[in-house]
C-alpha positions in Angstrom: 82.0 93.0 170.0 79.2 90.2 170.0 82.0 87.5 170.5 82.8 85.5 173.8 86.7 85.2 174.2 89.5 83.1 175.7 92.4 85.2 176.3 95.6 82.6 176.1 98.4 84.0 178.1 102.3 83.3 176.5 104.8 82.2 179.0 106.8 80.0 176.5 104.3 77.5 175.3 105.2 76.3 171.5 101.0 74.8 171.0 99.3 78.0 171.2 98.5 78.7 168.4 96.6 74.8 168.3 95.5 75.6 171.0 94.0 78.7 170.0 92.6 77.1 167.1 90.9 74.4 169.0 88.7 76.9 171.1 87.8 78.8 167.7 86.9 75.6 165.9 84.5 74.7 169.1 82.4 78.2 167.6 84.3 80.2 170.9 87.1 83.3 169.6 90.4 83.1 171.4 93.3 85.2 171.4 97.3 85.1 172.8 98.3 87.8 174.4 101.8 88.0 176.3 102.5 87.1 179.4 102.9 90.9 181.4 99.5 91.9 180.4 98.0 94.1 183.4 94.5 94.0 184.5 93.8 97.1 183.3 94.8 95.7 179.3 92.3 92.9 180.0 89.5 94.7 181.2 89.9 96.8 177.7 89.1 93.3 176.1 85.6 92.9 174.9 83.6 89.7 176.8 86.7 87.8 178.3 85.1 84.6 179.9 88.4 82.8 180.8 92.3 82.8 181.0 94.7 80.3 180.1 98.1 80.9 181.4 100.0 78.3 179.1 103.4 77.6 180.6 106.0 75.7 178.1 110.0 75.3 177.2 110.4 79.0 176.9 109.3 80.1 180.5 112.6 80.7 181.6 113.9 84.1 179.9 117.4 85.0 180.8 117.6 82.8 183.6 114.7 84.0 185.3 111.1 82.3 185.4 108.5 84.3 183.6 104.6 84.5 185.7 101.5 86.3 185.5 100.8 89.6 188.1 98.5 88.6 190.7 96.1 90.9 189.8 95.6 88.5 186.3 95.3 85.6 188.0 92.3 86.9 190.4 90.9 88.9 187.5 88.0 87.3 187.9 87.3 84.7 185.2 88.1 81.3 185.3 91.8 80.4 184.9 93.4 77.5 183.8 97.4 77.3 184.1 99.3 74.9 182.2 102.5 73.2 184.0 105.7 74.5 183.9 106.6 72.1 181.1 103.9 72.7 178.7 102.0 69.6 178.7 98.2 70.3 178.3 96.0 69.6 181.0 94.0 67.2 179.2 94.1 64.1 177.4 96.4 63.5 174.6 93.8 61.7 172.5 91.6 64.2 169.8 88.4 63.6 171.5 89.0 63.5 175.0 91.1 66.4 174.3 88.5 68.3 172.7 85.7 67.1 175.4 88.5 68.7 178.1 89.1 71.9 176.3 84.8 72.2 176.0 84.6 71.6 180.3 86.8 74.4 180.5 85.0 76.8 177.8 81.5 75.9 178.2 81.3 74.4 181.8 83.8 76.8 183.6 83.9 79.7 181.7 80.0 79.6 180.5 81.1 81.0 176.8 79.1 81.2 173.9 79.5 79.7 170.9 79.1 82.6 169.0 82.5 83.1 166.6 81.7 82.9 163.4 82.7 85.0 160.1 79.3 86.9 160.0 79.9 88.2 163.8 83.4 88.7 162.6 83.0 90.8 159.3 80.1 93.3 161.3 82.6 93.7 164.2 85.2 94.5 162.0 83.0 97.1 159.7 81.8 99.1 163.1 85.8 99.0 164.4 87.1 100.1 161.0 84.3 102.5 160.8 85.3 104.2 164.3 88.8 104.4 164.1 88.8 105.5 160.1 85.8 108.2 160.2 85.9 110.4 157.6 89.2 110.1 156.6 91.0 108.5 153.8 92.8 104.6 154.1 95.3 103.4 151.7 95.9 99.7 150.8 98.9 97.9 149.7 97.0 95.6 147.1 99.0 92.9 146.1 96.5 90.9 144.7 97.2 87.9 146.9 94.1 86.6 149.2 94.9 88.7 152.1 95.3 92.5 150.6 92.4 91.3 148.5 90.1 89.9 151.8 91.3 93.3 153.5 90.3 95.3 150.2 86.6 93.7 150.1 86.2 94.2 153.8 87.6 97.8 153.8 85.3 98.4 151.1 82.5 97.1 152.8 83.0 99.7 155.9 84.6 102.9 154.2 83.6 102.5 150.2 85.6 105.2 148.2 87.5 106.7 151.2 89.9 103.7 150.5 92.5 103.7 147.7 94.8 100.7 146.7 97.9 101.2 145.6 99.6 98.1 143.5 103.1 99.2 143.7 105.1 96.4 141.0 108.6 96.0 142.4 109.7 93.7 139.7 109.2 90.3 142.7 105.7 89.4 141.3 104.9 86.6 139.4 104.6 86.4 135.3 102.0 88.3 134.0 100.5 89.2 137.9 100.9 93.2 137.6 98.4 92.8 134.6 96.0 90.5 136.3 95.6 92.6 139.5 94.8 95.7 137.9 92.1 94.2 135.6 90.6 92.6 138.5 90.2 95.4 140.7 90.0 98.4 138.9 87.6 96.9 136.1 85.8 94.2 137.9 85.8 95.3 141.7 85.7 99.7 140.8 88.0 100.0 143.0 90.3 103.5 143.4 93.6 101.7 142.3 97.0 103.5 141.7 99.2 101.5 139.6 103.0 102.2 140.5 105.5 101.3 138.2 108.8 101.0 140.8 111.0 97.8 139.5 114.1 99.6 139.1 114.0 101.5 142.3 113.1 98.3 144.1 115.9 95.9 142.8 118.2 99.3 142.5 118.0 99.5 146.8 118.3 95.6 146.7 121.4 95.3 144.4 124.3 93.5 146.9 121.9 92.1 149.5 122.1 88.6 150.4 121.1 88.4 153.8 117.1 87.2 153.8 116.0 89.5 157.0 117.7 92.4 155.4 115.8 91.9 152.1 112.3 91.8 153.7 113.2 94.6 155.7 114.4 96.5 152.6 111.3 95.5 150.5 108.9 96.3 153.5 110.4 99.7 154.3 110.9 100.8 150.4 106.8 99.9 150.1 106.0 102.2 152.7 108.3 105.4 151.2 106.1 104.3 148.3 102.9 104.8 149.8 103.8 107.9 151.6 104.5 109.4 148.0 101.7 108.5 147.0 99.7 109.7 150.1 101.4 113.3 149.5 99.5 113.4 146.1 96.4 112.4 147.8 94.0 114.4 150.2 93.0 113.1 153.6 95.7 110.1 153.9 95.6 109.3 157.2 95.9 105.2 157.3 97.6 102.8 156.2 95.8 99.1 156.0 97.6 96.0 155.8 96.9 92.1 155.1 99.1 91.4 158.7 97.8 87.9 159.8 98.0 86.1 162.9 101.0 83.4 161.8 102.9 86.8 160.1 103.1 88.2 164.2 103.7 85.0 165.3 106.7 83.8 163.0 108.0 87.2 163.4 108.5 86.4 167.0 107.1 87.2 170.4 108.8 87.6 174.2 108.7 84.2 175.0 109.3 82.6 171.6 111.8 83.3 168.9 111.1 84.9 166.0 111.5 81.9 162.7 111.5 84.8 160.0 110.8 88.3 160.2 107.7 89.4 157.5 107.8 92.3 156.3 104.5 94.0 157.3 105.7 93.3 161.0 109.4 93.9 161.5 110.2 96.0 158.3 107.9 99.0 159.4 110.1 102.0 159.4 110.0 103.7 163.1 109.1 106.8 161.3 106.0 105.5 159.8 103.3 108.5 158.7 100.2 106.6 158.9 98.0 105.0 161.4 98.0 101.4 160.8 94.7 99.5 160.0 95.0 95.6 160.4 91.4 94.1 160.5 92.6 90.4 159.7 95.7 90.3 162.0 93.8 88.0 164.4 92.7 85.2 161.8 95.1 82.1 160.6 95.3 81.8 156.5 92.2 79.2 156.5 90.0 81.9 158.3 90.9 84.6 155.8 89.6 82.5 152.9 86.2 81.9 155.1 86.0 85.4 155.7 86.7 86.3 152.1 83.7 83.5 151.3 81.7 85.8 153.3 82.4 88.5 151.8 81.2 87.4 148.2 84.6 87.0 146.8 84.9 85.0 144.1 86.4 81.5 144.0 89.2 82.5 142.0 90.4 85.3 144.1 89.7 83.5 147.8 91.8 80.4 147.5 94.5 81.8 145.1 98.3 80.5 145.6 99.5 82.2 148.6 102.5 84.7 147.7 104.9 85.8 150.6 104.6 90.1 150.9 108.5 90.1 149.6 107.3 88.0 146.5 109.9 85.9 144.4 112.7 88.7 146.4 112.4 85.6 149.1 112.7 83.1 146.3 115.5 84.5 144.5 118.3 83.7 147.0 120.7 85.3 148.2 121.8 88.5 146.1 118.8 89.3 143.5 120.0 89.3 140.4 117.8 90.3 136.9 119.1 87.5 135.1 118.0 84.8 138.4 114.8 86.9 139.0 113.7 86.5 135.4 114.6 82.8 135.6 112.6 82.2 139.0 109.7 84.0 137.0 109.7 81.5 134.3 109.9 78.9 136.0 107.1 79.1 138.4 105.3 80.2 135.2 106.3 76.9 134.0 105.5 74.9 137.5 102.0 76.7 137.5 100.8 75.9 134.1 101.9 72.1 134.3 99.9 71.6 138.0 96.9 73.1 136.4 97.3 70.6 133.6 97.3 67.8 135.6 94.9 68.7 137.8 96.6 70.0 141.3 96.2 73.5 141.0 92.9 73.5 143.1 94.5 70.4 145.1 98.2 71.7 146.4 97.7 74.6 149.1 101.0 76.7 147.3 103.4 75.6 144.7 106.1 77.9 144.0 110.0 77.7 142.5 113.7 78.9 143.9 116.7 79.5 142.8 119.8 79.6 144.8 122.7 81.8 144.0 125.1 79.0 143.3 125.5 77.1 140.0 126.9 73.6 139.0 128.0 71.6 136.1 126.0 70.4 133.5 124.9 69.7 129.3 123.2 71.2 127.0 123.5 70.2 123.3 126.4 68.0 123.7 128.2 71.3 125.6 129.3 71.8 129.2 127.0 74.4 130.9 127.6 75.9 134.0 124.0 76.9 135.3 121.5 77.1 138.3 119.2 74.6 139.8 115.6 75.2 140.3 114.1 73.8 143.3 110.5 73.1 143.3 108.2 73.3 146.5 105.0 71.9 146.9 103.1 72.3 150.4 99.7 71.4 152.1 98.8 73.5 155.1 95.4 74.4 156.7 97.1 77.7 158.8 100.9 78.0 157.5 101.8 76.9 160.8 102.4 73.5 160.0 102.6 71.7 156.4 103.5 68.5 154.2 104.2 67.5 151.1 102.9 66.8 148.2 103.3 63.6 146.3 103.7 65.3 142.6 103.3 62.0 139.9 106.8 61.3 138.6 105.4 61.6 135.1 104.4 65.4 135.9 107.8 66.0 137.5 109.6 64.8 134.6 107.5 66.9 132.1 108.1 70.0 134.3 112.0 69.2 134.6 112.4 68.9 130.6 110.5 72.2 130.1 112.2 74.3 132.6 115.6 73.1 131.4 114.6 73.4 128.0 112.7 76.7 128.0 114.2 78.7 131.2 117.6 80.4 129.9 120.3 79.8 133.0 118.7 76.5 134.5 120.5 73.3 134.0 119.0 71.1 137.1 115.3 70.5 138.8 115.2 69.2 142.2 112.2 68.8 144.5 112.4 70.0 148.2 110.9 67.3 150.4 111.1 68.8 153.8 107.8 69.5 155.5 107.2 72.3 158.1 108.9 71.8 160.6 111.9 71.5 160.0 112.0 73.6 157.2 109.7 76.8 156.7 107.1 76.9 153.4 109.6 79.4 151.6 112.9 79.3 151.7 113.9 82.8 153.2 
């Protein structure tokens, strides 16, 4: 590893992952790790030049004060230990802030500024390298920037000993099955399976309304796909993942609870047949795209809409139903088309549409309908940690209003979700 690192130790601190940030962004890698770690876990870290034990609301776990082993605190780095509340111990303004968190990285610790993507990518080629060897990998390739950014790098290190599987569960987006094979298997020659699975997908989620048990449904019914396919392969030994660092972190660590469960984290069955291979699992969404940069990916594939691993499943809510799915299809078809009309597609981080499984009161052609509302959802985030919204013109709202309800068979309503994050999440479930 030719990085310097900060290892940040959890015992309840909500800013972490800021704070984590911060030292990356001053050219230094950083990492959280939880609070019990022994001495013998951080002397298997490469170049650690400092600790942080970061203290917050959340140190107190069933009544009892969570701490470090002694042995972590004399491990013989530089520490720096947060108070028992939280509270950084450095200025609240940006640059004082930033001027602290340097004294500590560059002054105490004598770290390097030497995180970047280029160091990133080569250290993540030699690890793939050595833990694949000569065996085979399989990707789930959704298409979305992080299978993608995992593809390019996996191809990078293993070339043909990787094969992606797009596996089209009947939750992707209008026209998206289509678009992922031609770009992969015609532009990118890349071994792609094409698995046609809709009805066994919304067949096992027929009667499920509870989010966590959908993801978990969706994320353990991918990986019975894989392993089929697997079986008709030679040499399967891996399974590769686009698992990134706010997926582990919203599904929840010791110290802080989990906001939503993804489905590459908490839906893994225990029985799992694969070795897992996660090369991006440290990096927040804004560092994926600079990685896929690096790469060589093109434009169009590095900063496409995000799309959650569960697709419109976690869009569709409560019970999935055909007839919903279909009109949650439409009409982010609908909302996607209209923002790259007026010029936001490039502008809004993710843009997506809901529908609820409740209907209301309403007219169509001088008759009394009885339909569903689409919500609409615009975000801007730099790391899906945090976001806000978008101010969409009125005139474009109105345009996509009269098309959805015009165009989108069960819809009689549009509303538009206001709530940043926090206190809502991006999606919905």
């Amino acid at each position: 590893m030719k990085q310097d690192m900060i290892v940040i130790l959890d015992l309840g601190s909500e800013e972490n992952p800021r704070l984590a940030r911060e030292i990356r962004s001053l050219g230094v890698y950083s990492e959280i790790y939880p609070h019990d770690i022994t001495a013998a876990e951080l002397a298997a870290l490469p170049n650690v030049k400092g600790i942080i034990l970061n203290g917050g609301v959340n140190r107190v776990v069933d009544g009892v004060e969570i701490d470090v082993a002694d042995e972590v605190r004399t491990f013989g780095v530089p520490v720096l230990e947060m108070d028992h509340k939280g509270s950084a111990p450095w200025p609240a303004d940006d640059a004082a802030r930033t001027a602290a968190i340097s004294d500590f990285v560059f002054g105490k610790c004598a770290a390097e500024a030497n995180w970047n993507m280029e160091n990133f990518i080569a250290d993540q080629v030699d690890l793939i390298r050595r833990q694949v060897g000569d065996k085979k990998v399989l990707l789930a390739l959704s298409g979305g920037v992080d299978s993608s950014v995992v593809a390019a790098l996996l191809i990078r290190a293993i070339g043909k000993q990787l094969t992606c599987v797009h596996v089209n569960h009947g939750l992707l987006r209008k026209g998206e099955p289509e678009e992922v094979v031609s770009v992969f298997r015609d532009q990118m020659d890349a071994n792609l399976v094409y698995v046609d699975a809709v009805d066994r997908f919304l067949d096992k989620l027929a009667d499920v309304a509870e989010p966590e048990e959908k993801r978990k449904i969706i994320g353990a019914e991918f990986i019975r796909v894989f392993e089929e396919e697997a079986r008709k392969l030679e040499g399967i030994e891996f399974l590769a993942q686009g698992t990134i660092y706010p997926d582990i972190i919203e599904s929840g660590t010791k110290t802080v609870k989990a906001v939503k469960s993804h489905h590459n984290v908490g839906g893994l069955p225990e029985d799992l047949q694969f070795d897992l291979v996660e090369p991006l699992k440290m990096l927040f969404k804004d560092e994926v795209r600079a990685c896929g940069k690096a790469l060589g990916l093109p434009d169009s594939m590095v900063y496409r809409q995000p799309f959650p691993g569960p697709g419109l499943g976690v869009r569709c809510l409560g019970a999935i139903t055909r007839d919903r799915l279909e009109a949650v299809r439409e009409s982010d078809a609908i909302l996607r088309e209209e923002f790259a009309n007026a010029g936001l597609a490039g502008k809004v981080w993710q843009y997506f549409t809901v529908v609820p499984d409740f209907k209301s009161v309403g007219v169509r052609d001088g008759l009394r309908t009885y339909d569903w509302p689409v919500i609409l959802r615009a975000v801007n985030t730099v790391d899906a940690m945090t976001a806000t919204i978008e101010e969409v013109p009125y005139a474009v709202l109105q345009k996509i209003t009269a098309r959805i309800t015009a165009e989108v068979k069960g819809i009689n309503r549009v509303l538009y979700d206001l709530t940043p994050k926090p206190s809502g999440t991006i999606e919905w479930e």
